[in-house]
Structures are given as structure tokens and as C-alpha cells.
Backbone as CSV, one residue per row, in Angstrom:
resi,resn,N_x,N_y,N_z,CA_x,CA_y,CA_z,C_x,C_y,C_z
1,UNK,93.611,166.679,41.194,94.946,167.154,40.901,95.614,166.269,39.850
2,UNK,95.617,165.083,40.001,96.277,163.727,39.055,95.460,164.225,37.355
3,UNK,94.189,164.759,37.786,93.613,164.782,36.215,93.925,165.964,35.479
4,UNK,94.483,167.093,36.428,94.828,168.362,36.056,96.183,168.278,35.437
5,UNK,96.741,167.090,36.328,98.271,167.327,35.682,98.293,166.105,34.128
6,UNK,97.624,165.198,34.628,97.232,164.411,33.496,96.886,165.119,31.992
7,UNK,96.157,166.075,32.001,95.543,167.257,31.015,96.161,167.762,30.562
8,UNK,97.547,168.489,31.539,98.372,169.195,31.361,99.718,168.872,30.097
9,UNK,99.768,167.278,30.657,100.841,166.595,29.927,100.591,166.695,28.678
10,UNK,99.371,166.512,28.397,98.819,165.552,27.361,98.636,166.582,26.300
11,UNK,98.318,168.363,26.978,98.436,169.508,25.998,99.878,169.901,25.861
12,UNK,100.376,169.332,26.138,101.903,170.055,26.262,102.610,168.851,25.017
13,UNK,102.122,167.994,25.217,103.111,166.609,24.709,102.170,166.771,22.969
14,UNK,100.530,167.382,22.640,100.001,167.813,21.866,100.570,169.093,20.756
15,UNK,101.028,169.895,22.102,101.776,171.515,20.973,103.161,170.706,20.612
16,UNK,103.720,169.830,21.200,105.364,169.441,20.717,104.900,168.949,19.654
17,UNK,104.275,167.669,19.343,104.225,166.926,18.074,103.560,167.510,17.091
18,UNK,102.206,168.561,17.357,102.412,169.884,16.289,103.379,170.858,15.925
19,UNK,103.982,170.904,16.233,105.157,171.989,16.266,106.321,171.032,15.622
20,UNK,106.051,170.121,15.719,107.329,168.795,15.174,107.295,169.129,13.164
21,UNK,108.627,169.220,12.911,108.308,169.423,11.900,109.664,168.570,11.160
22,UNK,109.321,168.174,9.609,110.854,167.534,9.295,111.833,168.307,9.117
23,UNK,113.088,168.029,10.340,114.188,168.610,10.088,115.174,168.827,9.046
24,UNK,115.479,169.401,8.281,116.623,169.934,7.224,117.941,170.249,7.451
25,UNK,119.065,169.628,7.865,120.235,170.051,7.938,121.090,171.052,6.786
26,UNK,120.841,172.323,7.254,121.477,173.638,6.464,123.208,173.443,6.977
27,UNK,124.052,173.388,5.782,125.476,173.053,6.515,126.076,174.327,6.352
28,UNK,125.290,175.374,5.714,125.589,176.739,5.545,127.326,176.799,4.780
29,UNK,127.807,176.059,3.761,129.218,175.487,3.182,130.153,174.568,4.142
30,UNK,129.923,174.679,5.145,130.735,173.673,6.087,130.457,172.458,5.309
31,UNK,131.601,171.819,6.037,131.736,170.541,6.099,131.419,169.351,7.075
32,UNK,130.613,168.206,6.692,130.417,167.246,7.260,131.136,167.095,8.993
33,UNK,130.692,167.159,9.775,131.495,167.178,10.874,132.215,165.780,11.449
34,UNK,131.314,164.597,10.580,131.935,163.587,10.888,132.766,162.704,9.577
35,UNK,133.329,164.029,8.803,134.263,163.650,7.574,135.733,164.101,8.275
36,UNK,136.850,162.541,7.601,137.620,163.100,8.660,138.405,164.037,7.959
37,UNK,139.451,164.219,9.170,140.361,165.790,8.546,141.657,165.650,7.771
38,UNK,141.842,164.187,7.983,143.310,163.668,8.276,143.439,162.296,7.176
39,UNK,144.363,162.140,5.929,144.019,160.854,5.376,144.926,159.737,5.977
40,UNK,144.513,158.808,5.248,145.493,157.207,6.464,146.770,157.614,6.471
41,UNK,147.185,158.463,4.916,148.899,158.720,5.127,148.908,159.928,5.586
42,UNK,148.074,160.798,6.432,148.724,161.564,7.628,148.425,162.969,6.913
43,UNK,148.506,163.314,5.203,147.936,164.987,4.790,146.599,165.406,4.978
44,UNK,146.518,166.393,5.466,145.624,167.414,5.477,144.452,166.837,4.359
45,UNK,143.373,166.680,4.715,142.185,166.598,3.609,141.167,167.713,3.692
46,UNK,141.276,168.512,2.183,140.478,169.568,2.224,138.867,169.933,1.602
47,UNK,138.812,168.797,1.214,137.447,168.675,0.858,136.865,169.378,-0.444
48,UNK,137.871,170.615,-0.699,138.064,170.840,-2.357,137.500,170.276,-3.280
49,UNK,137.176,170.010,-4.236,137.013,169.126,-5.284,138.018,169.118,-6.304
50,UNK,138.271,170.519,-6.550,139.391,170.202,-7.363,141.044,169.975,-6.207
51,UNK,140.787,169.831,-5.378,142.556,169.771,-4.679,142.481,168.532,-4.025
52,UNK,141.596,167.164,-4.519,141.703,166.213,-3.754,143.097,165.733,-4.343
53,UNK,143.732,164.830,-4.035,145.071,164.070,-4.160,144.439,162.362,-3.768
54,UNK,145.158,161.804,-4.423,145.223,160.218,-4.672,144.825,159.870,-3.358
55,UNK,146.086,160.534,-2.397,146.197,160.052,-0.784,144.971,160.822,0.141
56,UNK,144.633,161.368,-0.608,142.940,161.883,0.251,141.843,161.419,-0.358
57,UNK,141.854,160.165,-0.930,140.701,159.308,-1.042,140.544,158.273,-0.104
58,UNK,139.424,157.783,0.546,139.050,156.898,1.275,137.769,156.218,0.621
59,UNK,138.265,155.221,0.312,136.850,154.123,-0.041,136.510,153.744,0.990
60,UNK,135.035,153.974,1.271,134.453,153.471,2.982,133.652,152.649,2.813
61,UNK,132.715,152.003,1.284,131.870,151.386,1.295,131.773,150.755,-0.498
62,UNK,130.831,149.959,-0.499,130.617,149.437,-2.209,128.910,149.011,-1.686
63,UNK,127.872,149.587,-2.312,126.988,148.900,-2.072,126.492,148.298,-3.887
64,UNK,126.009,146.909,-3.517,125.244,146.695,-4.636,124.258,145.999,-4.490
65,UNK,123.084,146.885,-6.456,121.105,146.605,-5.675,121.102,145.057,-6.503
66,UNK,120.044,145.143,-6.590,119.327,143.586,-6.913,120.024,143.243,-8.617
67,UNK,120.128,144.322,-9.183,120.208,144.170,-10.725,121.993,144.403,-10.803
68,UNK,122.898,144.302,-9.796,123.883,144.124,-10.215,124.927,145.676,-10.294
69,UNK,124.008,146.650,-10.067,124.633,148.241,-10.449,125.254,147.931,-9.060
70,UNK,126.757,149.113,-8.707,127.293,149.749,-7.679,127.407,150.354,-7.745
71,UNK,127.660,151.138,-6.810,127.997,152.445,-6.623,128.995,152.494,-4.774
72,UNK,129.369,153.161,-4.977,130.673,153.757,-3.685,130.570,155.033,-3.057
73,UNK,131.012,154.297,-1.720,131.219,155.563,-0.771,132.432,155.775,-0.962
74,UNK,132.820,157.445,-1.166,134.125,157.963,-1.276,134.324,159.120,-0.585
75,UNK,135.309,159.298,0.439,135.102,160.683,1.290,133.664,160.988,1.523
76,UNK,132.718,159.894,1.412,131.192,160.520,2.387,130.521,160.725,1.118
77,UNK,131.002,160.703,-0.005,130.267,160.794,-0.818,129.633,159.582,-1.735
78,UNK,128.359,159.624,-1.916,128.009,158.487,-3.015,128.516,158.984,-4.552
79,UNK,129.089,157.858,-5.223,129.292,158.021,-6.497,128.751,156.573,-6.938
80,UNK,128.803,156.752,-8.665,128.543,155.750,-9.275,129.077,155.868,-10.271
81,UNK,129.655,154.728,-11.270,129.861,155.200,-12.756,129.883,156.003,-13.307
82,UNK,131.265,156.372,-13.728,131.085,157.792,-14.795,131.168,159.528,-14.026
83,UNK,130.978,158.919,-12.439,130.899,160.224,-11.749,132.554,161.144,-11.657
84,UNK,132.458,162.398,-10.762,133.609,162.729,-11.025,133.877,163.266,-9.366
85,UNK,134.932,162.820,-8.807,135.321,163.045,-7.490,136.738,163.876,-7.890
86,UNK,136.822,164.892,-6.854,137.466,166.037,-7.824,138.016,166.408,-9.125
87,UNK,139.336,165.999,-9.259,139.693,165.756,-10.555,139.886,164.503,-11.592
88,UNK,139.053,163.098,-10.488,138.918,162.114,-11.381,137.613,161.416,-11.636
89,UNK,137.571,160.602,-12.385,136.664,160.234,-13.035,136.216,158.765,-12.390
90,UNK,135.536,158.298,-11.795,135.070,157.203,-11.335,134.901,156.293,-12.759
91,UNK,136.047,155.219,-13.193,136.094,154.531,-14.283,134.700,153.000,-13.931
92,UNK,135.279,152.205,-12.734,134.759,151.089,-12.441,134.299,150.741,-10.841
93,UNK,133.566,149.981,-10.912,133.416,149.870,-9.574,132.863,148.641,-9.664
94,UNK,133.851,148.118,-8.910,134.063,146.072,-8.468,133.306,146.313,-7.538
95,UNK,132.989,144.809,-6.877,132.675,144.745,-5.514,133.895,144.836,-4.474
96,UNK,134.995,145.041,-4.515,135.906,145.445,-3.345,137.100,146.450,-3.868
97,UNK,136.834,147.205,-4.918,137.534,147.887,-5.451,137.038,148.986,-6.121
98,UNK,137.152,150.424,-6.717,137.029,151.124,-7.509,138.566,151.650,-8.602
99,UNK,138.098,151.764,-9.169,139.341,152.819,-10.606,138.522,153.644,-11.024
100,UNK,139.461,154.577,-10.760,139.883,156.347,-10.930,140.316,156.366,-11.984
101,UNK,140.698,157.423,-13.194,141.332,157.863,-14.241,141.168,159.475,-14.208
102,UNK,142.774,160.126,-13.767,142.268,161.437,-14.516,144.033,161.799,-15.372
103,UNK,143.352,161.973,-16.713,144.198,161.696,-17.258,144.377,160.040,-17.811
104,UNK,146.069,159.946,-18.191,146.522,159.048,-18.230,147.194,158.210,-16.877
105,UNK,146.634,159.297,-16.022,146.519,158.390,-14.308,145.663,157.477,-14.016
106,UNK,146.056,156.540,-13.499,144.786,155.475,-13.323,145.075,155.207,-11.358
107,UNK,144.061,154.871,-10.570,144.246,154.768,-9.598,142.898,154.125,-8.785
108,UNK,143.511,152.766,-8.170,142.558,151.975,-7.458,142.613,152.252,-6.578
109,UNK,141.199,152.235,-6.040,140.894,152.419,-4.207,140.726,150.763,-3.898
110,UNK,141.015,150.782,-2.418,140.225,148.875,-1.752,140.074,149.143,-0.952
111,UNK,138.648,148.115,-1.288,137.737,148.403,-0.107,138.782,147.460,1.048
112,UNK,139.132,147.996,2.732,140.103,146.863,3.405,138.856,146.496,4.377
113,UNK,139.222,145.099,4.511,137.920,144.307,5.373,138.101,144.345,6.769
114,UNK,136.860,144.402,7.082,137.303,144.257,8.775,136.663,145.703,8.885
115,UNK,136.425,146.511,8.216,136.522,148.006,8.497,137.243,148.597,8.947
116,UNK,138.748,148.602,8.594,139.785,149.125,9.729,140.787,149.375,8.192
């Protein structure tokens, strides 16, 4: 009986890891479920590209590689130099800061420490 069920496992635990396949998250246009809804000053964030506003940016991160490049997390998104987060233009990116320009608008994000 122990070898029957032993057998049993072992074809069963066999069809799962064939059947295992790499998963693809389809967001079908939704949005990130763990992007938030709400910015620190309290408006509505719509995820738009063109209807972001100053106050619906969140800098969440700055990573930098071996050779000195950065790049930023912004609303969940990676950017780098030159990129464009709705209607602005990713000018610079410090290690605890980014600048925005759209237009003759200019506008710094900071990174705040502590993660909070």
C-alpha cells in the first residue's frame, strides 16, 4: 500500500511540474494592483500618461550599475535619461533626486530616506 501511494505521489507531483509552465501576467489594460491610488497630497492618481500632475509623481527608488548610469523608479515605472513620464521629460537623475522639464517647468522629485 505505502508503495502504491508512494507511485501515486510521485505521478501526480510528475504531471504538475510538466504542466508547469512560465507564467505571463496579461493585465488586460488594468492597472498595477499594487500602484497606489492616492498621491502623498491626497489627489486622485490616474495613471494617464498624459494627465499625470507634478503632485502624482512618486519617486520610490534611484538605482545605480557599476559604470555610474541611473535610472528611477517613478509611479512603478523604470525610467532613465531622456525618458518621458507623461507630459515630462526625465532631464537628470542624481543619486537622491530626479528633474523633470516640461516646458519651461522644471520639477524635482526626492528620493525621502527611511522609505517613508
Amino acid at each position: 500500500m505505502k508503495k502504491l501511494l508512494w507511485c501515486l505521489c510521485l505521478v501526480m507531483a510528475t504531471a504538475v511540474y510538466a504542466d508547469e509552465k512560465a507564467f505571463v501576467y496579461n493585465e488586460h489594460g488594468k492597472h498595477d494592483p499594487f500602484w497606489p491610488l492616492v498621491s502623498p497630497s491626497g489627489t486622485r492618481i490616474t495613471y494617464d500618461d498624459e494627465v499625470l500632475t507634478a503632485t502624482d509623481m512618486m519617486l520610490e527608488g534611484i538605482v545605480t550599475d557599476s559604470q555610474g548610469n541611473n535610472v528611477a523608479i517613478i509611479n512603478g515605472k523604470i525610467v532613465k535619461a531622456k525618458d518621458q513620464i507623461g507630459s515630462y521629460a526625465i532631464e537628470t537623475i542624481a543619486n537622491d533626486h530626479v528633474d523633470l522639464v516640461k516646458g519651461q517647468e522644471r520639477l524635482t522629485l526626492k528620493l525621502k530616506k527611511g522609505g517613508v
